[in-house]
SERO-912308 format. One record per residue (C-alpha): residue number from 0; residue in three letters; chain; x negated, y, z. Coordinates in pm, whole numbers. Example, Ala and Ser with C-alpha at 12.3 -4.5 7.8 and 13.67 -1.06 7.14 Angstrom:
! SERO-912308
+-----+--------+--------+--------+--------+--------+
! num ! residu ! chaine !     c1 !     c2 !     c3 !
+-----+--------+--------+--------+--------+--------+
!   0 !    ALA !      A !  -1230 !   -450 !    780 !
!   1 !    SER !      A !  -1367 !   -106 !    714 !
+-----+--------+--------+--------+--------+--------+
This chain:
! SERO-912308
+-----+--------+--------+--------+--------+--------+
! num ! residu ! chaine !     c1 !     c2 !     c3 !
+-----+--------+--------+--------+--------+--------+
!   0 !    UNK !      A ! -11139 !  10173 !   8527 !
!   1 !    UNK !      A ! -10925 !  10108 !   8195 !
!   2 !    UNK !      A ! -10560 !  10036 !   8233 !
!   3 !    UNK !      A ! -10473 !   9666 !   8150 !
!   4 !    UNK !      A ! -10161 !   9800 !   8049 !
!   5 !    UNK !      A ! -10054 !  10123 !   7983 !
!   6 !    UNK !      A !  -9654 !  10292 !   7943 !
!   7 !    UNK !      A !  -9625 !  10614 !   7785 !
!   8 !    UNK !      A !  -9274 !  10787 !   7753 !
!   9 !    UNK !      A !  -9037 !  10486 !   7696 !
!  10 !    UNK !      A !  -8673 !  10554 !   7626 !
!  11 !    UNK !      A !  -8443 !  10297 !   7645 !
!  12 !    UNK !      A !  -8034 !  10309 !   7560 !
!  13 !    UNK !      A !  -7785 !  10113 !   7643 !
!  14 !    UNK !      A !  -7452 !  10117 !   7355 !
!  15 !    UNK !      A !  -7116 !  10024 !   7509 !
!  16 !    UNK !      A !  -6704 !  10038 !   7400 !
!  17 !    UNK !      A !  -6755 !  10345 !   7638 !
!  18 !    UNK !      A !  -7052 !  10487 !   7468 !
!  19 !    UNK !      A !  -7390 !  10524 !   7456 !
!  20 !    UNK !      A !  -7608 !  10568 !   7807 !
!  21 !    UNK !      A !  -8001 !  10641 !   7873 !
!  22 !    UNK !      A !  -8082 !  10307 !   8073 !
!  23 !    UNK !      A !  -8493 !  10369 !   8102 !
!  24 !    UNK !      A !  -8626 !  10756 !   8007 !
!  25 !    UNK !      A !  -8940 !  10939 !   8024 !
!  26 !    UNK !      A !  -9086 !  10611 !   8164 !
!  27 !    UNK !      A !  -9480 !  10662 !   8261 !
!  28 !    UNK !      A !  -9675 !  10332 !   8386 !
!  29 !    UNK !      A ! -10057 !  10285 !   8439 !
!  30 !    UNK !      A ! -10102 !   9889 !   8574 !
!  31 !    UNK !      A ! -10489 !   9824 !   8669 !
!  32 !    UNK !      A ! -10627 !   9477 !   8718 !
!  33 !    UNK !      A ! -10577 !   9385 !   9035 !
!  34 !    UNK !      A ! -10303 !   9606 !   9065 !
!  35 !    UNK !      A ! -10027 !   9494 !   9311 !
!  36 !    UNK !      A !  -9740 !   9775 !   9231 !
!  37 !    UNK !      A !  -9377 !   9783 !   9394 !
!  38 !    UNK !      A !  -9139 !   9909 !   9123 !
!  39 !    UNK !      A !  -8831 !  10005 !   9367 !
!  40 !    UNK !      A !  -8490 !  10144 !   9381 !
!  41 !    UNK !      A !  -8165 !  10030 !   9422 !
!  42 !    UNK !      A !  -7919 !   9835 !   9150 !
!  43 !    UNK !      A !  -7870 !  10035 !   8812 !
!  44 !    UNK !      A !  -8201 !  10203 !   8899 !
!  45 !    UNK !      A !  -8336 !  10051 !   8576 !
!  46 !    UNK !      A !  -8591 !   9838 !   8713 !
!  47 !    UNK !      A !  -8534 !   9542 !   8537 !
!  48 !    UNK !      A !  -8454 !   9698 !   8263 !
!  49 !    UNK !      A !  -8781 !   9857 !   8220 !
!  50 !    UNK !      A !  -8976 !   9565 !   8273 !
!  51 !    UNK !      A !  -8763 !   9364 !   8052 !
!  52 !    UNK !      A !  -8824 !   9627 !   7775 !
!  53 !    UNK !      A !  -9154 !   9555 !   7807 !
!  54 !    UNK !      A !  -9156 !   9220 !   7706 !
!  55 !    UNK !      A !  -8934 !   9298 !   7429 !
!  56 !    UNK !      A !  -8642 !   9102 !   7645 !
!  57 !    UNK !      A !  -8347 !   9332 !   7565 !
!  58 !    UNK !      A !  -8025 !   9235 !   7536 !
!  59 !    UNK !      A !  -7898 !   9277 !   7199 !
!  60 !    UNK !      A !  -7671 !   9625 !   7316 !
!  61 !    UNK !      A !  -7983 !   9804 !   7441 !
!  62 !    UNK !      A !  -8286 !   9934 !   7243 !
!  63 !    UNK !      A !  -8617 !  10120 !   7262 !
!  64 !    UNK !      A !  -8549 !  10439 !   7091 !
!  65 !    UNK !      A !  -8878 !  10635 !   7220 !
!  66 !    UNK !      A !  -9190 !  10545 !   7360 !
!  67 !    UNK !      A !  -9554 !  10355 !   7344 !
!  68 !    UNK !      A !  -9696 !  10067 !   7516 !
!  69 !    UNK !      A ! -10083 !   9995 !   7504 !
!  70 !    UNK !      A ! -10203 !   9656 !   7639 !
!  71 !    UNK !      A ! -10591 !   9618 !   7712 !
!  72 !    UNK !      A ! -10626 !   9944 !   7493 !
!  73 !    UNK !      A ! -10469 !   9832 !   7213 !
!  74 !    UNK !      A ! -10126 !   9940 !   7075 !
!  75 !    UNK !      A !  -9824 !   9701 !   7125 !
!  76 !    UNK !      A !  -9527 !   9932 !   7092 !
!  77 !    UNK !      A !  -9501 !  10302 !   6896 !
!  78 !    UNK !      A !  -9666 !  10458 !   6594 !
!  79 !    UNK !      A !  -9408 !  10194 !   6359 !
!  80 !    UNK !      A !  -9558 !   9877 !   6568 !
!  81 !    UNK !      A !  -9367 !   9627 !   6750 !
!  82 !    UNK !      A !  -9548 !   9307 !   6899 !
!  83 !    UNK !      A !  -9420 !   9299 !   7245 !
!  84 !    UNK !      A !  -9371 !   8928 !   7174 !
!  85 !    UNK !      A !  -9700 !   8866 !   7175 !
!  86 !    UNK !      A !  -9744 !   8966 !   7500 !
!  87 !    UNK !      A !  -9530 !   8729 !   7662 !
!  88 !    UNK !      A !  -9650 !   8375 !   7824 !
!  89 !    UNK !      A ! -10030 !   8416 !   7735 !
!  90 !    UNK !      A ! -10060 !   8807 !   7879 !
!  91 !    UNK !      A !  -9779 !   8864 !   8107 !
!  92 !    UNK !      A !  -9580 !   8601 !   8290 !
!  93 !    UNK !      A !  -9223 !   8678 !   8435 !
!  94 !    UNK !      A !  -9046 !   8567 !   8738 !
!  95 !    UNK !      A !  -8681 !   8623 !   8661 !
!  96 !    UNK !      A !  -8441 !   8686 !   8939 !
!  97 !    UNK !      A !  -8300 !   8324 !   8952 !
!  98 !    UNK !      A !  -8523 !   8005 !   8912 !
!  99 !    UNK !      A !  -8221 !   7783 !   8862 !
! 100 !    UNK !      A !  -8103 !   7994 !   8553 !
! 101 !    UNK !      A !  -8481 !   8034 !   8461 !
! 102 !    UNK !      A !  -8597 !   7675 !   8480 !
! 103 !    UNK !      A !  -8480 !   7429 !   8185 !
! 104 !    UNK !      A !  -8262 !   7167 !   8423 !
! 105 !    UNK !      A !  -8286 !   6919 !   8141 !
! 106 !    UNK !      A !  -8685 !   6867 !   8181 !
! 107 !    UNK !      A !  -8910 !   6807 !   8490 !
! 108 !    UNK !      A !  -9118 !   7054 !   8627 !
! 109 !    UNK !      A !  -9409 !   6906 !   8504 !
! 110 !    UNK !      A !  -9308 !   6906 !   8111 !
! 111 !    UNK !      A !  -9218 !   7222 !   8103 !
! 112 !    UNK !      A !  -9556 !   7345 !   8267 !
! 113 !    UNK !      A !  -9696 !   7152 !   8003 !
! 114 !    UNK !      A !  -9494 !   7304 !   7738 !
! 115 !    UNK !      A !  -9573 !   7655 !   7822 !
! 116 !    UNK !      A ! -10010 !   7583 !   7842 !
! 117 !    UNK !      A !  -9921 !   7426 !   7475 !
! 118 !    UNK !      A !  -9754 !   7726 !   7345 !
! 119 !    UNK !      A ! -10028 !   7932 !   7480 !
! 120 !    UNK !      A ! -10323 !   7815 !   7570 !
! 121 !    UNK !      A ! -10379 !   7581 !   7237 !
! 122 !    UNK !      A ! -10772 !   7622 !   7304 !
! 123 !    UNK !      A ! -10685 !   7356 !   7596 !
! 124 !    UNK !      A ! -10704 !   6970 !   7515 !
! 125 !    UNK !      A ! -10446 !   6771 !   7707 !
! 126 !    UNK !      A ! -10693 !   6684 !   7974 !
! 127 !    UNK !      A ! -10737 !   7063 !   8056 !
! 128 !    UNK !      A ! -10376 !   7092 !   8057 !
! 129 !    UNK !      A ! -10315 !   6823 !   8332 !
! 130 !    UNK !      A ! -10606 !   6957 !   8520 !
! 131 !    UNK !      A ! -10490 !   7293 !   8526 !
! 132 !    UNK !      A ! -10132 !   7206 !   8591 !
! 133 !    UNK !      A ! -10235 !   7051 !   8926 !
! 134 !    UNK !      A ! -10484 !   7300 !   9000 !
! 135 !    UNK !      A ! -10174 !   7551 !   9007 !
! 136 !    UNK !      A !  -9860 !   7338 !   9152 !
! 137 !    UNK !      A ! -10134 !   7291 !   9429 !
! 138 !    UNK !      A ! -10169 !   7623 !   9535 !
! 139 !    UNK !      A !  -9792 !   7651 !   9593 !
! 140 !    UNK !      A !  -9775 !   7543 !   9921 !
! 141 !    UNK !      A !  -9559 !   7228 !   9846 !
! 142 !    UNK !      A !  -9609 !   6929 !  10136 !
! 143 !    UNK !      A !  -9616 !   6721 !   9787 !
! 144 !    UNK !      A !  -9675 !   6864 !   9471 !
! 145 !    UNK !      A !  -9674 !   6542 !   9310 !
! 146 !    UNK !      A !  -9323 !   6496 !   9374 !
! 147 !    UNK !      A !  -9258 !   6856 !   9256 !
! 148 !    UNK !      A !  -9372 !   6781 !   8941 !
! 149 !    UNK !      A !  -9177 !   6479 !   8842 !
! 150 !    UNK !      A !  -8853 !   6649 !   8934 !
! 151 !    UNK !      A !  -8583 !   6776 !   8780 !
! 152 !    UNK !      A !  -8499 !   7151 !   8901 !
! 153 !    UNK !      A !  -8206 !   7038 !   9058 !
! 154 !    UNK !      A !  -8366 !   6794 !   9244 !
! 155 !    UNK !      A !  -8570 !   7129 !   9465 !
! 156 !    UNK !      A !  -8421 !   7354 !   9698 !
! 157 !    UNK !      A !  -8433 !   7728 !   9610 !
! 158 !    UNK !      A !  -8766 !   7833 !   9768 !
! 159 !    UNK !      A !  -8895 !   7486 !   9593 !
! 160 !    UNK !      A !  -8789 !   7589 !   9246 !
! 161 !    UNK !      A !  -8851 !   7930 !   9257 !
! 162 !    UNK !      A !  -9218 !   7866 !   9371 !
! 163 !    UNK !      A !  -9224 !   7629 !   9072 !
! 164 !    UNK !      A !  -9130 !   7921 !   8878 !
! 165 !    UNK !      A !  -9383 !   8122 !   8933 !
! 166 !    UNK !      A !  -9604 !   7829 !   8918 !
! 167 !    UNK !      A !  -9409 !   7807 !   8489 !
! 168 !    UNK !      A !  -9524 !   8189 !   8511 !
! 169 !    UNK !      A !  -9931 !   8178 !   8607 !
! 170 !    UNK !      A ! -10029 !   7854 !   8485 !
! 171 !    UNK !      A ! -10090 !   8021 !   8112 !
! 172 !    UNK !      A ! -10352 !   8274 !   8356 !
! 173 !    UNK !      A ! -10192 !   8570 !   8240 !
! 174 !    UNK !      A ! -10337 !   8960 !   8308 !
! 175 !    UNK !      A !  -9990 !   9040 !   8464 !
! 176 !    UNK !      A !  -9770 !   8837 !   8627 !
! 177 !    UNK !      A !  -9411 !   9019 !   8652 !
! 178 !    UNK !      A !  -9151 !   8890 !   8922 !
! 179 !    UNK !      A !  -8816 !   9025 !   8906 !
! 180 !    UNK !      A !  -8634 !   9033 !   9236 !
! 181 !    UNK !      A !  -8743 !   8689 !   9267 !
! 182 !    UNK !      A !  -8681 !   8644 !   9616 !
! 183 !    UNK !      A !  -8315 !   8791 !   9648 !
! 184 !    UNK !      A !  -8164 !   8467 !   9645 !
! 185 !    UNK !      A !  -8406 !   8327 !   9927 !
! 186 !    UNK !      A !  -8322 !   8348 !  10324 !
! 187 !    UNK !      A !  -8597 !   8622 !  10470 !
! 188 !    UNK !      A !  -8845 !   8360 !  10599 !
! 189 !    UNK !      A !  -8868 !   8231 !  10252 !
! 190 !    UNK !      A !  -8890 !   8524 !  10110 !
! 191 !    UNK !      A !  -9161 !   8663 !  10302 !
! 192 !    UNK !      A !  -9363 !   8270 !  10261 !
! 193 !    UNK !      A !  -9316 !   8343 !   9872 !
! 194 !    UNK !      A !  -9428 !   8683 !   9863 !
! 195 !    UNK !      A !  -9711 !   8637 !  10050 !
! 196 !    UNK !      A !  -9844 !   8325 !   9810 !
! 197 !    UNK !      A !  -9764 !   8571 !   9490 !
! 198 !    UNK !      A !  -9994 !   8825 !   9637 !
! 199 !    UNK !      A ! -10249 !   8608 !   9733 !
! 200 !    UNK !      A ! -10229 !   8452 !   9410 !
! 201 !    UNK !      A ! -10219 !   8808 !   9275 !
! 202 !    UNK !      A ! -10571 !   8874 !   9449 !
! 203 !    UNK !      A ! -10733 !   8549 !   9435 !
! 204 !    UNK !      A ! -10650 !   8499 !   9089 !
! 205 !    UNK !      A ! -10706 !   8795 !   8948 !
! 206 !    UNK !      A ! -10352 !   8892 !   8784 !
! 207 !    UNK !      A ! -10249 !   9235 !   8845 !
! 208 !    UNK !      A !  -9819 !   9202 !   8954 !
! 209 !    UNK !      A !  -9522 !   9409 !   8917 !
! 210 !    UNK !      A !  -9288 !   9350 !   9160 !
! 211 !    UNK !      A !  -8927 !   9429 !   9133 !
! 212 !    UNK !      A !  -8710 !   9481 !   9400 !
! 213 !    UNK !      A !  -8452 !   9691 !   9596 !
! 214 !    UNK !      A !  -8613 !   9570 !   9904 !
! 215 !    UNK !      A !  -8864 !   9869 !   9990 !
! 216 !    UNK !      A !  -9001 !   9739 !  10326 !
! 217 !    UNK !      A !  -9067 !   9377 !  10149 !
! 218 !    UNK !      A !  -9250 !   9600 !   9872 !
! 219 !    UNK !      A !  -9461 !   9775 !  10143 !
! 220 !    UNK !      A !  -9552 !   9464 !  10298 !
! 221 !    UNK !      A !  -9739 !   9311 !   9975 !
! 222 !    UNK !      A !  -9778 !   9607 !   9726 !
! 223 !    UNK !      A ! -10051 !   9834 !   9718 !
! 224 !    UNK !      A !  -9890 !  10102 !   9509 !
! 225 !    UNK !      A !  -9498 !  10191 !   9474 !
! 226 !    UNK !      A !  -9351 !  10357 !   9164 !
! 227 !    UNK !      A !  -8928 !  10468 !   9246 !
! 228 !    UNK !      A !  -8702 !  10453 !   9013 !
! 229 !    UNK !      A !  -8393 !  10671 !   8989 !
! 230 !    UNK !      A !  -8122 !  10698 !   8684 !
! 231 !    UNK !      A !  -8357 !  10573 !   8474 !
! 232 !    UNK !      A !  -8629 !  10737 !   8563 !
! 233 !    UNK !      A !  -8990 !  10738 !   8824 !
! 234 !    UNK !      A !  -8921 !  10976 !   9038 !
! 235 !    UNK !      A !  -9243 !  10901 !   9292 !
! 236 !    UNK !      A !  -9563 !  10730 !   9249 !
! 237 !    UNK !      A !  -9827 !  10676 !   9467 !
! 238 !    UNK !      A ! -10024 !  10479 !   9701 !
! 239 !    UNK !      A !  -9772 !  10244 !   9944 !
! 240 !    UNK !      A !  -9938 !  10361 !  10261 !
! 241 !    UNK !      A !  -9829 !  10733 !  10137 !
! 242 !    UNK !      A !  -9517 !  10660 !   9949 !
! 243 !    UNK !      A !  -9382 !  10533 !  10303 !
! 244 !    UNK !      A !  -9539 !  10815 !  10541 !
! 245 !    UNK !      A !  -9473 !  11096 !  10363 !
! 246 !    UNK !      A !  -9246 !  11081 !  10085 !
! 247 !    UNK !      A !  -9269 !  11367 !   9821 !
! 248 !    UNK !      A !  -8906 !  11324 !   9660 !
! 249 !    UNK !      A !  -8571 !  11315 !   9839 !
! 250 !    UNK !      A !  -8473 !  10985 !   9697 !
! 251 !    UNK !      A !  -8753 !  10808 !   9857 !
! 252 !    UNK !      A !  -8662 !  10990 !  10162 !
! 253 !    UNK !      A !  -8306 !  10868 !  10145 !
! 254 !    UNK !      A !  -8415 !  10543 !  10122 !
! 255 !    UNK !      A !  -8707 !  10506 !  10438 !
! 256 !    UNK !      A !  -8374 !  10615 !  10608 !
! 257 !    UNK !      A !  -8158 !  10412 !  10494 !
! 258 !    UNK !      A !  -8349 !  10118 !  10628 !
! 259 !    UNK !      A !  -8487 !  10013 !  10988 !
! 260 !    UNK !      A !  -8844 !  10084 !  11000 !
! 261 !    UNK !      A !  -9122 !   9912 !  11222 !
! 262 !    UNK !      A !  -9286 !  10190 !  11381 !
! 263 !    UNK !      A !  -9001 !  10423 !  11485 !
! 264 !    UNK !      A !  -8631 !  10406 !  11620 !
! 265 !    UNK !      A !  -8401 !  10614 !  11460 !
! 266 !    UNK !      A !  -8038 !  10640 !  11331 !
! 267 !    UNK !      A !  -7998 !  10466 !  10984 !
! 268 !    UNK !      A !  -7853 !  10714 !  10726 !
! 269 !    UNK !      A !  -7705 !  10619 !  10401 !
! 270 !    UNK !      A !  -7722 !  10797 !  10111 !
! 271 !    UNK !      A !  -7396 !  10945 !  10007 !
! 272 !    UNK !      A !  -7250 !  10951 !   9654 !
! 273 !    UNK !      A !  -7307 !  10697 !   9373 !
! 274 !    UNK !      A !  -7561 !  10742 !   9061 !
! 275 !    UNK !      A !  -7474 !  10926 !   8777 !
! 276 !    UNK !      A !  -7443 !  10766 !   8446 !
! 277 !    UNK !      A !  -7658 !  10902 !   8216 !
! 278 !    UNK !      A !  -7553 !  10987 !   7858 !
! 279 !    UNK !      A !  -7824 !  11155 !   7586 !
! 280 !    UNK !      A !  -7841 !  11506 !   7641 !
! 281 !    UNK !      A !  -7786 !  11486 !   8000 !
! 282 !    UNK !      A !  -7918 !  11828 !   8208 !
! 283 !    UNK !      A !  -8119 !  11889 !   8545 !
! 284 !    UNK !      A !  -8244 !  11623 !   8821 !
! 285 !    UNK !      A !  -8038 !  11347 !   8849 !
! 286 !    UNK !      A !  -8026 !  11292 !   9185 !
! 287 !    UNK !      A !  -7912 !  11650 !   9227 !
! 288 !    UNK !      A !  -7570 !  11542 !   9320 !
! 289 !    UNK !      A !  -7663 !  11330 !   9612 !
! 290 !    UNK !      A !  -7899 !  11530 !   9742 !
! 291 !    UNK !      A !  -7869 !  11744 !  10061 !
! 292 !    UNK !      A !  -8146 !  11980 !   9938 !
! 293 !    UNK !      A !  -8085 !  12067 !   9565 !
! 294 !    UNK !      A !  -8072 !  12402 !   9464 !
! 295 !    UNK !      A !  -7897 !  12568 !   9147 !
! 296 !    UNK !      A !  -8195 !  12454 !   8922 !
! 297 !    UNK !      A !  -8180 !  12104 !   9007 !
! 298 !    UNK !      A !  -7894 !  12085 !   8782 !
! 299 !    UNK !      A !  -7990 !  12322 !   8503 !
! 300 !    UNK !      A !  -8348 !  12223 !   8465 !
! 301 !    UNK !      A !  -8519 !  11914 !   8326 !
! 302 !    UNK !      A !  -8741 !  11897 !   8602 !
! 303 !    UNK !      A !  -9132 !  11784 !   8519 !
! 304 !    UNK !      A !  -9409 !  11562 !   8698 !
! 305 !    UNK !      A !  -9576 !  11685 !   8958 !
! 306 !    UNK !      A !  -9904 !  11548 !   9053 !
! 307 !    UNK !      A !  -9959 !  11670 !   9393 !
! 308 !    UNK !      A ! -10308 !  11445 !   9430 !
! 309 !    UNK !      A ! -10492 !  11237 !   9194 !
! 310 !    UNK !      A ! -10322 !  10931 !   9338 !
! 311 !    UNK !      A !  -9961 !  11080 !   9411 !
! 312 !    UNK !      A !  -9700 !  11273 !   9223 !
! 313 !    UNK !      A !  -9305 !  11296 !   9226 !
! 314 !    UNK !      A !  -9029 !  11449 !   8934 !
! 315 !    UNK !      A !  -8927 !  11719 !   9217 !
! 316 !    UNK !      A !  -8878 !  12133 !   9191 !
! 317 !    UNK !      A !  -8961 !  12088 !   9548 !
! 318 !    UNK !      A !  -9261 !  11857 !   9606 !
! 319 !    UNK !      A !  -9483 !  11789 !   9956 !
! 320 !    UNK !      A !  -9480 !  12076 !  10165 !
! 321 !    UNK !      A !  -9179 !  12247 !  10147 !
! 322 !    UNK !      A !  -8894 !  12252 !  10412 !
! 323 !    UNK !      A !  -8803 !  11932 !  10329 !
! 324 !    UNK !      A !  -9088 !  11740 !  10445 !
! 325 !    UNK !      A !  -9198 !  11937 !  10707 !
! 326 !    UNK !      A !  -9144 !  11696 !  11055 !
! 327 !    UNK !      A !  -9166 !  11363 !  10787 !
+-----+--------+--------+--------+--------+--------+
């Protein structure tokens, strides 16, 4: 199967009064369709600023200095091209982190449905428009969708508007839908209500998803793969189910026990230490310095993938099976 979208490389810096810091580096991404992927790790990870990047959402401090981006085979980003613009509304939807900030609170939810199919979709008379827009605000779980749609954002409670954000975000039928942390703000029974429409939207819809988040057992609970992201960088990809049993990098190991899990009771541990900031030129792993089982090369060596199965890999010197795993 052909990737619907494709990440090769990507480099992205971040200029400050302070200087200059590597934000997003040696970023690899493979999305199928049908893809449900967990992109994970905790604040100043560079999550969101990866998947912004993709979009060609940046603010104006931080730029793509390195990198390609190929979207249903064909080149988007690299090789003196630039139409990540393109991409956005028709081919990728985003869920941003807060509906309230997200949604226009001057319009009701209805126009600005409308709006995007018309900026998008201009194939569609208005009579496809109005059918599609209730074909979508109806699969959103709302006791009245009708009353949804003549509202005003404020008028919505924050599960309410942030379901009618990602109802803004599908209703063009992108290939990817991309929601960034866009349940944080929600209480954990709303959360979990939310996810659980995305995915099924996800699968029932065919759109593959990216979903950003800290939240690692949320991610295992809808995603089918997880990528985790540390200073910057992927340090583990593979299938959820394996990510969370046996974890090939330290990082991901820190963080299964840094958080209750369902099947097993055990003391929570934190990691210690805070994340390095990461200036160009920068040496070694860079979660040398928190971890319990670097070795002199972590920090001299710019340490390479590892695929350790078709499916699986991690950026470790020590990947599954040494001492470090052994016991999970």
């Amino acid at each position: 199967m052909e990737p619907l979208l494709s990440v090769r490389s990507l480099r992205v810096e971040a200029t400050s009064s302070v200087g200059t810091i590597v934000a997003v580096d040696k970023f690899d991404l493979d999305i199928y369709p049908g893809d449900v992927l967990g992109l994970i790790g905790e604040s100043g990870s560079g999550k969101t600023t990866a998947v912004r990047s993709l979009l060609g959402l940046t603010e104006r401090n931080v730029r793509i200095t390195d990198g390609s981006i190929y979207f249903q085979g064909e080149q988007v980003l690299g090789g003196g091209r630039n139409d990540l613009s393109r991409l956005r509304g028709r081919h990728v939807g985003m869920v941003f982190q807060n509906a309230s900030s997200s949604l226009n609170p001057l319009l009701r939810i209805n126009t600005q449905m409308r709006q995007v199919l018309k900026a998008n979709r201009s194939d569609q008379t208005a009579s496809d428009r109005a059918t599609r827009i209730e074909e979508v605000i109806s699969r959103m779980g709302f006791q009245d969708p009708g009353r949804v749609l003549r509202s005003y954002p404020h008028q919505l409670s924050g599960g309410m508007r942030q379901r009618a954000a990602i109802a803004i975000a599908i209703v063009s039928e992108p290939e990817l839908v991309i929601a960034d942390e866009s349940t944080s703000a929600l209480d954990v029974t709303t959360q979990a209500e939310v996810m659980a429409l995305v995915r099924e939207l996800a699968t029932d819809m065919g759109h593959s998803l990216i979903y950003v988040t800290h939240d690692l057992l949320l991610a295992a609970e809808v995603c089918t793969r997880m990528a985790v992201m540390y200073g910057g960088e992927v340090v583990e990809l593979g299938p959820t189910s394996e990510v969370v049993s046996s974890p090939h990098h330290p990082y991901t190991l820190g963080l299964l026990r840094s958080v209750p899990m369902w099947a097993k009771k055990a003391p929570l541990v934190g990691i210690d230490g805070t994340p390095p900031r990461v200036t160009p030129g920068f040496q070694g792993c860079r979660f040398a310095s928190r971890c319990p089982h670097a070795v002199r090369e972590c920090s001299v060596v710019d340490v390479e993938w590892t695929q350790t199965r078709s499916d699986h890999g991690s950026r470790c010197i020590q990947p599954e099976g040494a001492p470090l795993y052994s016991g999970g």
